[in-house]
C-alpha positions as CSV (number, residue, x, y, z in Angstrom):
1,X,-29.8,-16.4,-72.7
2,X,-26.2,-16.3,-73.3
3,X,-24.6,-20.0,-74.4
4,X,-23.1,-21.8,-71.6
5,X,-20.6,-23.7,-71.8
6,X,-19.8,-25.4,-68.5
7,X,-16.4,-25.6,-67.6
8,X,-14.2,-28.1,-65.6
9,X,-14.5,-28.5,-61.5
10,X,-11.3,-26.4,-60.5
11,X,-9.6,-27.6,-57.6
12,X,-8.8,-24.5,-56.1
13,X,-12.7,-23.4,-55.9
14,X,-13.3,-26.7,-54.1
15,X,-13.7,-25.7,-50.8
16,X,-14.7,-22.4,-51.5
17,X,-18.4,-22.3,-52.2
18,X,-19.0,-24.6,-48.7
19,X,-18.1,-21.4,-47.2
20,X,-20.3,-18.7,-49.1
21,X,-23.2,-20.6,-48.6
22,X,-22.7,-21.0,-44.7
23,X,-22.0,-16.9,-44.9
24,X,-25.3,-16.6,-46.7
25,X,-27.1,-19.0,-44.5
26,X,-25.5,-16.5,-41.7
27,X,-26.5,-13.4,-42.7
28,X,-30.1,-14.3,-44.1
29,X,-30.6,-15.5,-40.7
30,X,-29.1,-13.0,-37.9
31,X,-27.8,-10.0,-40.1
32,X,-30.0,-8.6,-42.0
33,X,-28.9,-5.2,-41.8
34,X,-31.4,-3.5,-43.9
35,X,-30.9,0.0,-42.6
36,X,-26.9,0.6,-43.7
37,X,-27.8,-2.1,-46.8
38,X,-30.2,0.6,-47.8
39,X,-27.3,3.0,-48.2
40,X,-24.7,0.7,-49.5
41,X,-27.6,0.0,-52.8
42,X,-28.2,3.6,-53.3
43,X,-24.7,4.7,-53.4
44,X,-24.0,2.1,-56.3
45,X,-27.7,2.9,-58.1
46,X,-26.1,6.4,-58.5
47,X,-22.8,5.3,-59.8
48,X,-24.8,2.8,-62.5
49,X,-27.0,6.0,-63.3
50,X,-23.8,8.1,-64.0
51,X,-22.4,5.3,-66.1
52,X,-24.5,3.0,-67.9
53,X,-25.2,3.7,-71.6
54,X,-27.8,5.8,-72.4
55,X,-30.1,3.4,-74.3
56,X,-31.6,-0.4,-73.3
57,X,-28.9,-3.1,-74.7
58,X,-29.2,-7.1,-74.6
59,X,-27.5,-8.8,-71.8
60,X,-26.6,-7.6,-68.4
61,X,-24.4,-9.9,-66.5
62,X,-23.7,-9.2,-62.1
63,X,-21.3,-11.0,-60.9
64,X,-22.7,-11.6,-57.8
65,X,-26.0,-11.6,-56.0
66,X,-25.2,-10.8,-52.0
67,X,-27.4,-7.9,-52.2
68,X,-29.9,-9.3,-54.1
69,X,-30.1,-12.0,-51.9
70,X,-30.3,-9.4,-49.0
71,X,-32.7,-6.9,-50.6
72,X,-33.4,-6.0,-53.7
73,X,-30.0,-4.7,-54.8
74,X,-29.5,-3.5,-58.6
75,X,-31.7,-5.1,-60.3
76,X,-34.5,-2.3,-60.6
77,X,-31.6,-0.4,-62.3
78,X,-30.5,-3.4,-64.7
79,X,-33.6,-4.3,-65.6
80,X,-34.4,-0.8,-66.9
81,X,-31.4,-0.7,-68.9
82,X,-31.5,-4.7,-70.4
83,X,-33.6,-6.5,-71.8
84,X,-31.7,-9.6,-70.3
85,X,-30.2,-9.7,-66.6
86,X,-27.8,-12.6,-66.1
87,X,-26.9,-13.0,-61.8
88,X,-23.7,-15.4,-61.1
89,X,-22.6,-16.7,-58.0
90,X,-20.6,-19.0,-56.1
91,X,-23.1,-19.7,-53.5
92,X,-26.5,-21.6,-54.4
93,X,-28.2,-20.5,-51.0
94,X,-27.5,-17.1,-52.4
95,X,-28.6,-17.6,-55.9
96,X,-31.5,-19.8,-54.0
97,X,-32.5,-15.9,-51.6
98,X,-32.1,-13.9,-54.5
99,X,-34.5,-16.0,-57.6
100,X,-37.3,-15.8,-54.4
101,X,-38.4,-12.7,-54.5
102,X,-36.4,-11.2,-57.8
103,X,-38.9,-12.4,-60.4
104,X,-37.2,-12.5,-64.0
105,X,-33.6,-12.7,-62.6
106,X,-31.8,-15.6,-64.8
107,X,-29.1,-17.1,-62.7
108,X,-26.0,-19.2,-63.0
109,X,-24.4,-21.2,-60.3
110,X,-20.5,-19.9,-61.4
111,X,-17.0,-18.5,-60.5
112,X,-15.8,-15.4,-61.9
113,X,-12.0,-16.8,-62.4
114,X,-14.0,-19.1,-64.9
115,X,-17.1,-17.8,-66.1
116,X,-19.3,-20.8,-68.3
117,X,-20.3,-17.8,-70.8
118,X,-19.4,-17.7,-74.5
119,X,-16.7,-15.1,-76.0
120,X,-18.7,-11.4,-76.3
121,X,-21.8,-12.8,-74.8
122,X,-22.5,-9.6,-72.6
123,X,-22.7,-5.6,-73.4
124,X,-22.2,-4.9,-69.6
125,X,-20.8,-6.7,-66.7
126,X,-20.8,-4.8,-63.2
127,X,-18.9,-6.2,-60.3
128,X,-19.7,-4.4,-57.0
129,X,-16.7,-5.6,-54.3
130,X,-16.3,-9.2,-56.0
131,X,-13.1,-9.7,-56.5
132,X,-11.6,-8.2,-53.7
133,X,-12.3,-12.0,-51.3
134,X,-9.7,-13.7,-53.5
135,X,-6.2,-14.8,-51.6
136,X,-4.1,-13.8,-54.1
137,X,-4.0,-10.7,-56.7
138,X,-3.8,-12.9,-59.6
139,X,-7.2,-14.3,-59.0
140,X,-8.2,-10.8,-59.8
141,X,-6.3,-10.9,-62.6
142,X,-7.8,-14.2,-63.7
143,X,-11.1,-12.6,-63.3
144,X,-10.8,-9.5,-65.0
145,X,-9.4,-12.0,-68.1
146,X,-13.0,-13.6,-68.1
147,X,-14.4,-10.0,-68.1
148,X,-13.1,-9.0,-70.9
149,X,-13.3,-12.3,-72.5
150,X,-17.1,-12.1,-72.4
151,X,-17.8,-9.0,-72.7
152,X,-18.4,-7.6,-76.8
153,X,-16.8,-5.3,-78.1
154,X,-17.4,-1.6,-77.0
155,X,-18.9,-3.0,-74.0
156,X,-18.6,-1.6,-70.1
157,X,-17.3,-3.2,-67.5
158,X,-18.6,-1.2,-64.1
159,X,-16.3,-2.5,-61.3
160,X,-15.7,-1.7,-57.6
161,X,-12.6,-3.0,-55.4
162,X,-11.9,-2.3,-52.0
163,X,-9.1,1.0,-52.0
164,X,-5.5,0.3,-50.8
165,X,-5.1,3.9,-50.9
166,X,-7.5,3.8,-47.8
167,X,-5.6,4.1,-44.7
168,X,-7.8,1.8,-43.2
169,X,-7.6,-0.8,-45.8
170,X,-3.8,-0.5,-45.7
171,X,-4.2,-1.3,-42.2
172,X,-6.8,-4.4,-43.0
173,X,-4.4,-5.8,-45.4
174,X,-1.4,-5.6,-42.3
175,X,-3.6,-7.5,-39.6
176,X,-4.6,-11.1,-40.0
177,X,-7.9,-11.8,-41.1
178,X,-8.4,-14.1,-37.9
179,X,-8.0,-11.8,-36.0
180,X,-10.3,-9.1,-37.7
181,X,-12.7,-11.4,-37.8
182,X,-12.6,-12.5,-34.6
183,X,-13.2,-8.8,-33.1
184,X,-15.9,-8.5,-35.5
185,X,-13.9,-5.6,-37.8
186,X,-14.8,-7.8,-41.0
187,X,-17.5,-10.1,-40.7
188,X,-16.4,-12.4,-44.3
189,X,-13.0,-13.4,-46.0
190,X,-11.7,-10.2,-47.3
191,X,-8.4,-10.5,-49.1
192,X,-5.9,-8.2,-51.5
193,X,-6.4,-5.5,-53.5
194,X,-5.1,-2.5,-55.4
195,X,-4.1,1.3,-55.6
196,X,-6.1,3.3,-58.0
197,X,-2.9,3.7,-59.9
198,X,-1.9,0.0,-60.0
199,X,-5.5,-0.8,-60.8
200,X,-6.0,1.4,-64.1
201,X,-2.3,-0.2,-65.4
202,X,-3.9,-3.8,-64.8
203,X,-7.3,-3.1,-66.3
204,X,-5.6,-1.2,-69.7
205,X,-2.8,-4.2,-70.0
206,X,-5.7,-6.9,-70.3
207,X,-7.2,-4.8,-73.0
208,X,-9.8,-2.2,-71.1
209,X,-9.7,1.5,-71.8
210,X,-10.4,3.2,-68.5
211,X,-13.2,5.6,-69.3
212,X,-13.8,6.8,-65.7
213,X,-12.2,6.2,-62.4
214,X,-13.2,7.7,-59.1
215,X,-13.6,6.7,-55.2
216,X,-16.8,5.7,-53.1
217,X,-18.4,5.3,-50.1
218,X,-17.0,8.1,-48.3
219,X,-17.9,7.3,-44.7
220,X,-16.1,5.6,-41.9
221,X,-17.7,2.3,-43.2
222,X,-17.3,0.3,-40.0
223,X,-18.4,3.0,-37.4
224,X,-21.5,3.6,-40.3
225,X,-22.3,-0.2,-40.1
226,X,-22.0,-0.9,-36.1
227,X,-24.1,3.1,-36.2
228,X,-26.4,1.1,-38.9
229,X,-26.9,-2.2,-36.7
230,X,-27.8,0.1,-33.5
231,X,-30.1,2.1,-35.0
232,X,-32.0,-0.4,-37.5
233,X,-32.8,-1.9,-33.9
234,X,-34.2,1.4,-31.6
235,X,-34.1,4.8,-33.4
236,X,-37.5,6.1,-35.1
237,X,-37.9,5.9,-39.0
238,X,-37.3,9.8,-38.8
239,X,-33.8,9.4,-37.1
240,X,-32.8,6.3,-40.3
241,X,-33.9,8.7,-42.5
242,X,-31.5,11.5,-41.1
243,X,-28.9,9.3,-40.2
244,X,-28.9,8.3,-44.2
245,X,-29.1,11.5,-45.1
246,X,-25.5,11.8,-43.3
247,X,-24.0,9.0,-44.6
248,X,-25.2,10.2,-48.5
249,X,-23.8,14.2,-47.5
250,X,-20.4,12.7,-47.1
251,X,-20.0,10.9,-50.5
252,X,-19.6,15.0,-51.6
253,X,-16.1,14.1,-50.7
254,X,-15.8,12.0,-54.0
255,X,-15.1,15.5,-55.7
256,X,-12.2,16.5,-53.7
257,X,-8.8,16.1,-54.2
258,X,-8.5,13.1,-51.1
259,X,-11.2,11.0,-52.4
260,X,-8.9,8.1,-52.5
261,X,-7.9,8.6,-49.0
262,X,-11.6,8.3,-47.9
263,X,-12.8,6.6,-50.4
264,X,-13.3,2.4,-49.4
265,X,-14.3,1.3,-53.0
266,X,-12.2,2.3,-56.0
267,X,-14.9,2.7,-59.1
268,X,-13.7,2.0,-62.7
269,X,-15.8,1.9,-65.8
270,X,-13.5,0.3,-68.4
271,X,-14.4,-0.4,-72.0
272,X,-13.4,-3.4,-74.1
273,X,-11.6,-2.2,-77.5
C-alpha cells in the first residue's frame, strides 16, 4: 500500500466529519434507495469503461466510499483494472459500511484537501461528486492540488462535479441550502461549483492536461430520484427495469450540442504531465 504519512488535525475539518457520519448513519438506515442507486453506479461504470487505461496498473485511489457504502459501487470496475484499490473518506461509519461487505478494499480514514499519501503514489484517482460539498471553491482547488500531488506522472485523474451550466444547479447555487434541505430538494450539504469552461482553465493551471471533458446524467435528477423512491417501494421488477431503461435512453443526450444544459455532472479525465 501506498506510504502514509499522516498529516496534522486541521481546524477547519473539525466539525466536519461529525456530520458525514450522522448522514451515513441516516441513509444506511431510512434511505437506501437502491433502485435510482442502481442507475447512478451504472452511469459512472460506463464513463470508467470509456476512460480507464487499457491495461491493469498498481494503485487505484476513490476518493470517497458513499456508494460503496450503499451498494457495491465501483469497485467491480477498479478491481479489474488494479491490482491495488485504495477507498478514502471523511466518515468512519462510511469506511466502517463499505470494508463489510467489500472484501479486499484497503481504506483510509482522510480528507481530500489533505490527503496522508506520498508524492506519485497513485496511477489513477477517480472522484465521482466529491468535491462539489465544500463551502468555498478554493477547497476544490486545495483538492485538486493533492490530486495531482499524488498522482505519477502520466496518471488519470477521472473526476465528476456537479454542472453550473445546469439551469437547475444555477438555481441550487441562488437558494439557501436551509431551505433546500428543508423541502427535501437536496438531502446533504451541497456547496459551489464550476462551469465546464472555468473548470478545464482550473484543472490545466494546476498542471492537468484535459484529455476528455463531457456532461452526465442527463435526466431531471430530482423528479428521477422522488420517481426512484416511489417505485423501489410498489412497482413490479418489470416496471424498475423499464423505468431504468428510461433513465439510461436519456444519457443519449450527452452527444448533442446542449449536454451541458442537461447534463448535472461535468466529467473530466485529466492527465498529470
Amino acid at each position: 500500500m501506498p506510504r502514509i504519512t499522516w498529516p496534522a488535525k486541521h481546524e477547519s475539518c473539525t466539525k466536519t466529519p461529525t456530520y458525514w457520519n450522522q448522514i451515513a448513519s441516516d441513509f444506511g438506515e431510512k434511505h437506501s434507495q437502491q433502485l435510482w442507486r442502481s442507475h447512478s453506479d451504472a452511469i459512472n461504470f460506463t464513463l470508467l469503461e470509456r476512460w480507464l487505461p487499457g491495461r491493469q496498473c498498481e494503485y487505484f485511489l476513490k476518493t470517497d466510499l458513499f456508494d460503496e457504502a450503499l451498494g457495491d459501487g465501483l469497485y467491480s470496475i477498479m478491481t479489474s483494472f488494479a491490482k491495488r484499490v485504495v477507498g478514502i473518506d471523511l466518515s468512519i461509519r462510511t469506511l466502517r459500511s463499505a470494508v463489510s461487505h467489500l472484501q479486499g478494499l484497503q481504506t483510509v480514514n482522510s480528507d481530500v484537501r489533505h490527503l496522508p499519501f506520498a508524492d506519485g503514489s497513485f496511477d489513477v484517482i477517480i472522484s465521482n461528486s466529491t468535491l462539489d460539498h465544500f463551502a468555498s471553491r478554493n477547497e476544490i482547488l486545495l483538492s485538486l492540488r493533492e490530486f495531482h500531488r499524488v498522482l505519477r506522472k502520466k496518471g488519470r485523474l477521472i473526476l465528476t462535479l456537479d454542472n453550473l451550466s445546469n439551469p437547475i444547479i444555477i438555481l441550487r447555487e441562488l437558494l439557501p441550502f436551509r431551505f433546500l434541505h428543508r423541502i427535501g430538494v437536496v438531502p446533504y450539504y451541497v456547496g459551489p461549483t464550476y462551469r465546464p469552461k472555468y473548470l478545464r482553465c482550473v484543472i490545466e493551471k494546476i498542471g492537468f492536461e484535459v484529455s476528455a471533458m463531457s456532461a452526465i446524467m442527463h435526466c431531471p435528477r430530482i423528479l428521477a430520484v422522488l420517481a426512484a423512491h416511489v417505485l423501489e417501494r410498489t412497482a413490479t421488477h418489470d416496471l424498475q427495469r423499464r423505468f431504468l431503461r428510461c433513465l439510461r435512453a436519456m444519457e443519449r443526450m450527452e452527444h448533442w450540442p446542449t449536454l451541458y444544459l442537461t447534463g448535472h455532472f461535468i466529467a473530466v479525465l485529466a492527465v498529470k504531465h
